[in-house]
C-alpha positions, 0 to 999 in steps of 0.5 A, a space after each residue: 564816613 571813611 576810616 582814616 587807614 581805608 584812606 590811606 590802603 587806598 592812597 598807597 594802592 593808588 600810587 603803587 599803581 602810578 609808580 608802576 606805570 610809570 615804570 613800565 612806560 610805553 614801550 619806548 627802550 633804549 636798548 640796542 635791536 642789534 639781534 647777531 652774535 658779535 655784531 660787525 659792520 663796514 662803513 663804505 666810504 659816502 659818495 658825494 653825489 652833490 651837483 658841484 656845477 649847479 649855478 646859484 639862484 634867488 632861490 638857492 644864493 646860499 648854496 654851500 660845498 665844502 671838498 671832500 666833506 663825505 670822508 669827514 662823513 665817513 670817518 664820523 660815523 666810524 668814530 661814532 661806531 667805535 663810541 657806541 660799541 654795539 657794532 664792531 668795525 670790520 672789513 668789508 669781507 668780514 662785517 656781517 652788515 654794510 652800511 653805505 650812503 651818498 652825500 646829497 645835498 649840504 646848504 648854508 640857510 640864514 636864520 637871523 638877520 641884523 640891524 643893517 640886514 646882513 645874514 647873523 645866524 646860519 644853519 648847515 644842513 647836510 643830507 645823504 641817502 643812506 642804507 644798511 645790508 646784511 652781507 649774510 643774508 644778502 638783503 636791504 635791512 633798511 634804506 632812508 633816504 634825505 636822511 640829515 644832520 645840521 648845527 646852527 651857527 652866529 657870525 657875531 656876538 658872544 656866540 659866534 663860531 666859524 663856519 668849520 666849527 659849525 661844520 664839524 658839528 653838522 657832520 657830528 650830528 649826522 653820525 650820531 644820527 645814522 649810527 642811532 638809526 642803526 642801532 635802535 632800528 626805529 
């Protein structure tokens, strides 16, 4: 028969040995993988590489394009960049990386349906291809691409919002997205 305080070492030696596990956790952090001194960077204006021309089908009846969405996209992650503070905004000349992107592809998708069958719910998805160079060392630091943001939205009901809302919420993702991507470097 165990004496009462052999119990309880071993209940303290076993949660110290849960706490600290989970103290340590499994390798995931949340500190940035930005390595220079003075970090900088220069976010070209995107490209909008979207086929404006393309006619509608069965198959894409909602495709979507808004004008000159890949500077809202560019000014998004700049403002982002400012957020974050890890990378300071430099011009091109000065930034040690340079991070450019294409806009490929912007959808409108249908989620949910009403009673009478008109589209209620509408998801936005914007995609671009996007890289990131080092200036100093004069090499692709990554590249990723179909690379996406998106935000959901309902034409009616307590939650409707407009389509520009649920735009700029799309565009805001992305940012966040992209400037994650560079920061974190997973």
């Amino acid at each position: 028969m165990e004496n009462k305080y052999v119990r309880a070492k071993r209940n303290i030696l076993f949660s110290l040995c849960v706490i600290s596990l989970a103290i340590c956790g499994c390798g995931y952090t949340t500190r940035s993988s930005v390595t220079v001194n003075n970090p900088t960077i220069y976010v070209e204006n995107f490209v909008n590489k979207i086929d404006i021309t393309r006619e509608t089908s069965d198959a894409n009846i909602y495709y979507a394009y808004k004008p000159s969405m890949e500077l809202d996209i560019t000014r998004a992650i700049i403002d982002r960049f400012l957020l974050d503070g890890n990378y300071q905004i430099a011009q091109p000349g000065g930034a040690h990386f340079i991070l450019k992107g294409q806009l490929i592809d912007f959808r409108r998708e249908p989620l949910r349906y009403g009673t009478d069958d008109t589209v209620v719910e509408f998801r936005l998805h914007a995609s671009c291809n996007i890289e990131l160079y080092d200036r100093e060392k004069k090499a692709k630091v990554w590249v990723e691409n179909n690379f996406a943001g998106e935000s959901t939205y309902r034409t009616t009901g307590e939650y409707a919002k407009s389509e520009n809302t649920a735009l700029t919420e799309a565009i805001n993702d992305l940012a966040k997205r992209i400037v994650e991507r560079t920061v974190e470097d997973w």
